[in-house]
C-alpha positions in Angstrom: 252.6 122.6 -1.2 251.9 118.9 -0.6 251.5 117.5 2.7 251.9 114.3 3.4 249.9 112.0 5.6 251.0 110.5 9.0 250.4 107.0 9.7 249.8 106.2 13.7 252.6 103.5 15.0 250.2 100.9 14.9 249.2 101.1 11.3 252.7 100.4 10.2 252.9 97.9 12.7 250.4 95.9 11.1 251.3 96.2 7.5 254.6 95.0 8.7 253.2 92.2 10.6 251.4 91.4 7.3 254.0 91.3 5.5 256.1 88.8 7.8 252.9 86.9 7.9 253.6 86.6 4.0 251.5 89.2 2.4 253.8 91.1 -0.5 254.6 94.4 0.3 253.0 95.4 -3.6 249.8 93.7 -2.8 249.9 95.8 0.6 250.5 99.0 -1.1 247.5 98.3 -3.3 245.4 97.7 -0.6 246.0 101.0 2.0 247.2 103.3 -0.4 250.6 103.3 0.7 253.6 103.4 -1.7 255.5 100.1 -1.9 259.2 101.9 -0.6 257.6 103.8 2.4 256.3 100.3 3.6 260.0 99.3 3.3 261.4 101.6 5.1 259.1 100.3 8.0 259.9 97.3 7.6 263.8 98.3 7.8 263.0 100.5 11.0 261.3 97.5 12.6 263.8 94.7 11.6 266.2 97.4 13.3 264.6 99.0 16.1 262.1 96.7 16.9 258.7 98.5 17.8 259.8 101.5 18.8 261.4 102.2 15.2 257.6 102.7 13.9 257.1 105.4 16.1 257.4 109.2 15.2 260.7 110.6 16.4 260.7 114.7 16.8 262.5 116.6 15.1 266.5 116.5 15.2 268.9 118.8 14.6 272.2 117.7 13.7 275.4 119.5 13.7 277.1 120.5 10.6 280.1 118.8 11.4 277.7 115.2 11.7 276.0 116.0 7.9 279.8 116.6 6.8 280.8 113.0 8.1 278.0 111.5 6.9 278.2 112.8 3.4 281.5 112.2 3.2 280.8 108.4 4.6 277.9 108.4 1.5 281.0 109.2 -0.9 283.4 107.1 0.1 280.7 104.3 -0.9 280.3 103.4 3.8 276.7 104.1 3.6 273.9 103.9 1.4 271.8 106.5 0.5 268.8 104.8 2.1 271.4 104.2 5.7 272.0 107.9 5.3 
């Protein structure tokens, strides 16, 4: 089973202040070893969230009748598969 590593909020905060800074997120990737989408995604949660998107979030547990809507939000072409 793989496991995969967990970067401390302020890691991600700098490689996304990098990047804003003009650093590309491929040349980033390179550098700490971490794959170019995962550093998009923080860049997403930050441009959304603000900070506090960076931050680990425990574990939720959502109802079955929230995965039905958003599934059938995903199908109906609403959300994205990444907004999902």
């Amino acid at each position: 089973m793989v496991k995969y590593k967990k970067h401390k909020s302020d890691f991600k905060l700098r490689l996304v202040k990098d990047y804003q800074r003009g650093a590309s997120i491929h040349g980033l990737s390179n550098q700490w070893g971490v794959s170019s989408s995962q550093i998009r995604k923080w860049i997403d949660q930050y441009n959304s969230l603000g900070p506090q998107g960076l931050s680990r979030k425990p574990y939720r547990k959502y109802t079955k009748e929230f995965k039905v809507t958003v599934v059938q939000a995903y199908l109906k072409k609403e959300l994205s598969l990444r907004d999902c």
